[in-house]
N, C-alpha and C positions, 0 to 999 in steps of 0.2 A: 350458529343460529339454532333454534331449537325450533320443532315441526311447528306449531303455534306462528312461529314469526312470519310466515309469508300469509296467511290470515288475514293475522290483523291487518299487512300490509293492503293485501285483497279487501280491508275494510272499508279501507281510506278509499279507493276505488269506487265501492259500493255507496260510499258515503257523500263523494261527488255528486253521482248522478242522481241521491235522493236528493238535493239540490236543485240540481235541476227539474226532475220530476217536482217538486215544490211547488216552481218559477212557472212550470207547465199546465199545472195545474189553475193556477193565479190567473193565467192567461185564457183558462179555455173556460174559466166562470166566468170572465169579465166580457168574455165575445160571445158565449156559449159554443162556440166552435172549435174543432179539434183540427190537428193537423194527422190525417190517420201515419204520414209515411213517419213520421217521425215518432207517433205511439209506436209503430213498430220497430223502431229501433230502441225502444224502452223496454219492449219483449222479449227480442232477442238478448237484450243485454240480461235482462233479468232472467231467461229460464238458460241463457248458455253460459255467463258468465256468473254470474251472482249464484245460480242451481248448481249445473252440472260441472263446473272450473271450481268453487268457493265449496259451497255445501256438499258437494262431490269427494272435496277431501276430507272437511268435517265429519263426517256421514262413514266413506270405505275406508277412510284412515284412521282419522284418531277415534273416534268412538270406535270401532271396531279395536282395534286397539285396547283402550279403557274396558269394554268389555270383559276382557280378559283378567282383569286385574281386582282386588279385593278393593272395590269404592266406597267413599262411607255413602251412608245414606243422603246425603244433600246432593253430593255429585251426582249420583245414579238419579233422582228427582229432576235438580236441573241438565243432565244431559236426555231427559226423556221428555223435560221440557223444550228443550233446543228442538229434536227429533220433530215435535208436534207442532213448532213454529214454521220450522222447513216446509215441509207439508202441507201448511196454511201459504205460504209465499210461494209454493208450486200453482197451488190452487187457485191464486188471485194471479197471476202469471196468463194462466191460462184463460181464467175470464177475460182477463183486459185482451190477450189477443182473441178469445172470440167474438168480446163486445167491438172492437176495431175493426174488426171483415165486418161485421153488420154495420158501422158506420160508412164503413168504406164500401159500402153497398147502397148506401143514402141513408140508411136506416136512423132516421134523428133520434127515435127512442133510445140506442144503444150508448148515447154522450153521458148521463147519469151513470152508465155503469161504468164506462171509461173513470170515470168522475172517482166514482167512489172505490176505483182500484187503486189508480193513483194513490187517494188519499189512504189508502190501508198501505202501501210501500212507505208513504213519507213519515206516517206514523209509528208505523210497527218498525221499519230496520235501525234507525236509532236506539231504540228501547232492545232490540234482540243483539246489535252490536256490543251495546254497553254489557249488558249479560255475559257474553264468551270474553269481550276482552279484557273487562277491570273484576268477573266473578268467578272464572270457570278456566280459563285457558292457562293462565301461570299459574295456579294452586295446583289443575292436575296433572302439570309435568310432572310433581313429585312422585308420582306412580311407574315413573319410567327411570331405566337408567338411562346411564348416557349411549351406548351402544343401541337402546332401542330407538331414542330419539333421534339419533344419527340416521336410523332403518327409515323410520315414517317418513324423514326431510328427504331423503332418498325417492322412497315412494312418490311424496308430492311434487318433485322435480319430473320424475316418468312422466306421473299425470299431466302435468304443466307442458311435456313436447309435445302432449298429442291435442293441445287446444292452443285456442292463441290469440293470447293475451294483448299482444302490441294492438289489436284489430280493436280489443273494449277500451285500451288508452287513450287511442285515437278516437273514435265514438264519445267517449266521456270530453273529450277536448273541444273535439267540435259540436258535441249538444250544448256544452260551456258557456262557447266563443257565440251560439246564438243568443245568449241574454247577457252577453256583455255591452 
């Protein structure tokens, strides 16, 4: 398997729950009300799982990695584009769980921001998924040989014992099994 392949697999993951965050959304314009416990189970997934598990390895792995290496110019453009999308999905992460404690506070003003972070995850990780998996992630293995590639899936294994993954399977399954 080449460093790439648990990624994409982490995409499909990512790709559920914008899914459901969709379905959540649908539902908190139609009542205007939110369910704050389960935004924040949309937080946690998105800044532990989807940030620091997924763009964690993207980020201290293989770009770090890439960096090293003579890019042409398109790669080094879109991987500083990737860089500045992360960034942006840190940043709406963190809104939504601070707009959520001011709902979860009563605060009814805080529902628009929930609102519109939502709608920047359900929007934006499609369009940045498609990016690394069909523009950027198999084109720049060719930068690597195979012993390095070996090294990073290595690296992203470490990474992966010291988080845990079965916990956002489970999360992804039962935010699911609620709009089933």
């Amino acid at each position: 398997m080449m460093p790439v392949g648990p990624l994409m697999i982490e995409h499909r993951l990512i790709e559920r729950m914008i899914v459901v965050m969709s379905n959540e959304l649908e539902r908190i314009r139609a009542s205007y009300s939110a369910n704050p416990f389960f935004i924040h189970t949309i937080v946690d997934f998105m800044m532990t799982y989807a940030d620091q598990c997924h763009h964690g390895k993207e980020e201290n792995i293989l770009f770090r990695e890439l960096k090293k290496k003579n890019l042409s110019q398109e790669h080094i453009n879109t991987m500083d584009e990737l860089v500045k999308e992360h960034i942006s999905a840190r940043q709406y992460a963190g809104k939504l769980d601070e707009a959520n404690k001011r709902y979860l506070k009563g605060d009814i003003q805080a529902l628009p921001a929930v609102m519109d972070c939502l709608s920047f995850f359900v929007v934006f990780y499609p369009k940045h998924i498609e990016k690394e998996d069909r523009h950027f992630f198999l084109p720049v293995m060719s930068y690597f040989s195979q012993e390095e590639k070996t090294s990073m899936l290595q690296e992203g294994f470490l990474l992966d014992q010291n988080l845990i993954h079965d916990k956002y399977k489970k999360v992804a399954s039962l935010a699911e099994s609620s709009y089933k």
